[in-house]
C-alpha positions as CSV (number, residue, x, y, z in Angstrom):
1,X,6.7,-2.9,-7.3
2,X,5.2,-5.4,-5.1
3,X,1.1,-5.3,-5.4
4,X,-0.9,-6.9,-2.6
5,X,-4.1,-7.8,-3.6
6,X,-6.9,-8.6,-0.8
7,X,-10.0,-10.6,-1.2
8,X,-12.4,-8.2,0.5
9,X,-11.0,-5.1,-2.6
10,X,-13.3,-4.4,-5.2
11,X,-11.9,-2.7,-8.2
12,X,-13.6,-0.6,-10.1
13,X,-13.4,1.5,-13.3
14,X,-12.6,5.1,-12.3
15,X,-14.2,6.3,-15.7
16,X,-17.5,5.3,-14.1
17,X,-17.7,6.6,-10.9
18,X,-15.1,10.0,-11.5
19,X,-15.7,13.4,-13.2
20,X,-13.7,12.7,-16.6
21,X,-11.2,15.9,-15.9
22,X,-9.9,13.9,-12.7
23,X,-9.5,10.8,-14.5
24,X,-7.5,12.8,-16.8
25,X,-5.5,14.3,-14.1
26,X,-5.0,10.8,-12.4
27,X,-3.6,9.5,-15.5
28,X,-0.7,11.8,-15.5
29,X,0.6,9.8,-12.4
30,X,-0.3,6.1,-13.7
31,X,-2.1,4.6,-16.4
32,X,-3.6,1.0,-16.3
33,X,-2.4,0.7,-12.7
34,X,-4.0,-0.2,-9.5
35,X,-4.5,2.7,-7.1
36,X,-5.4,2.1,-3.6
37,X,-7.6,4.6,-1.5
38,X,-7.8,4.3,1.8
39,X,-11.1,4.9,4.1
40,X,-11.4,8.0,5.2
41,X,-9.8,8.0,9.0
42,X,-12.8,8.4,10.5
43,X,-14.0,5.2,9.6
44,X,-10.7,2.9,10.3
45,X,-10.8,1.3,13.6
46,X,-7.7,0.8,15.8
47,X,-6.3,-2.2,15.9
48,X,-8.9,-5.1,18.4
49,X,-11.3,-2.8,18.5
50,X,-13.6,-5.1,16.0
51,X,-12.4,-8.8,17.2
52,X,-12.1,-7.2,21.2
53,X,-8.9,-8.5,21.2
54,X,-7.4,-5.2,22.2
55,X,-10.0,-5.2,25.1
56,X,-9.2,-9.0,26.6
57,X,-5.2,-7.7,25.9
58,X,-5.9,-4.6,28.6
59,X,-7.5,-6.8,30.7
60,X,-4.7,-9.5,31.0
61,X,-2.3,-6.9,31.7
62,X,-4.2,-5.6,34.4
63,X,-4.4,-8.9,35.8
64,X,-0.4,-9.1,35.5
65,X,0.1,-6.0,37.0
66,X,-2.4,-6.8,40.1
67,X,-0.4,-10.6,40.7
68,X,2.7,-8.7,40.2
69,X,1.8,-6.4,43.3
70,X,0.6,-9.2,45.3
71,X,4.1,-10.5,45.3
72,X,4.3,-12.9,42.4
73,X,7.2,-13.0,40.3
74,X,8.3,-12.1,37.0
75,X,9.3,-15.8,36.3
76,X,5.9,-17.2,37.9
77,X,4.0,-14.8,35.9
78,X,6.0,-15.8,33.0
79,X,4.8,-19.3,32.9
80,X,1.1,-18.5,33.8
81,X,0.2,-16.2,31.2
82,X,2.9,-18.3,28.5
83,X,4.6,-14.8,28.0
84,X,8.3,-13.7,27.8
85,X,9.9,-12.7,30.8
86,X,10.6,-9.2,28.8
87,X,7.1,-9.5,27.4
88,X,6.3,-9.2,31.2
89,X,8.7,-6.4,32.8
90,X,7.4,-4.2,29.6
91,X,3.8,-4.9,31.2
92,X,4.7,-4.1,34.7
93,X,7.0,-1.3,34.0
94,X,4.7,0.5,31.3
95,X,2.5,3.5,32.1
């Protein structure tokens, strides 16, 4: 089994911070192993939302659309923005 370790994990010692009947239950299902427990979803943000790359993304693409109306081509919009010409159709053509 592949284990990924991150810098920013901090283990600790579920004895210490669990009632003692769940760490008994727990160690049914694995004993002297690393378990992983994700943020509650509430907390987890999507995907650019922290760096704001997701917003400077939407805002490209609207630029790509707008050129795109204005009569530039796929090709031309291609080069400018250093995309695929498929990266650019799925742009356009997306909702």
């Amino acid at each position: 089994m592949f284990k990924e370790t991150r810098p920013n994990m901090k283990y600790k010692n579920a004895s210490s911070l669990l009632p003692a009947a769940l760490v008994e239950q727990l160690q049914d299902y694995l004993q002297g192993e690393y378990l992983y427990i994700p943020k509650k979803e509430d907390q987890h943000k999507s995907w650019g939302d922290q760096t704001g790359s997701r917003l400077r993304i939407s805002k490209r693409n609207a630029c790509i659309r707008r050129d795109f109306q204005l009569g530039k081509s796929i090709e031309n919009l291609s080069e400018t923005y250093f995309l695929s010409v498929h990266t650019i159709r799925k742009i356009i053509y997306s909702k």
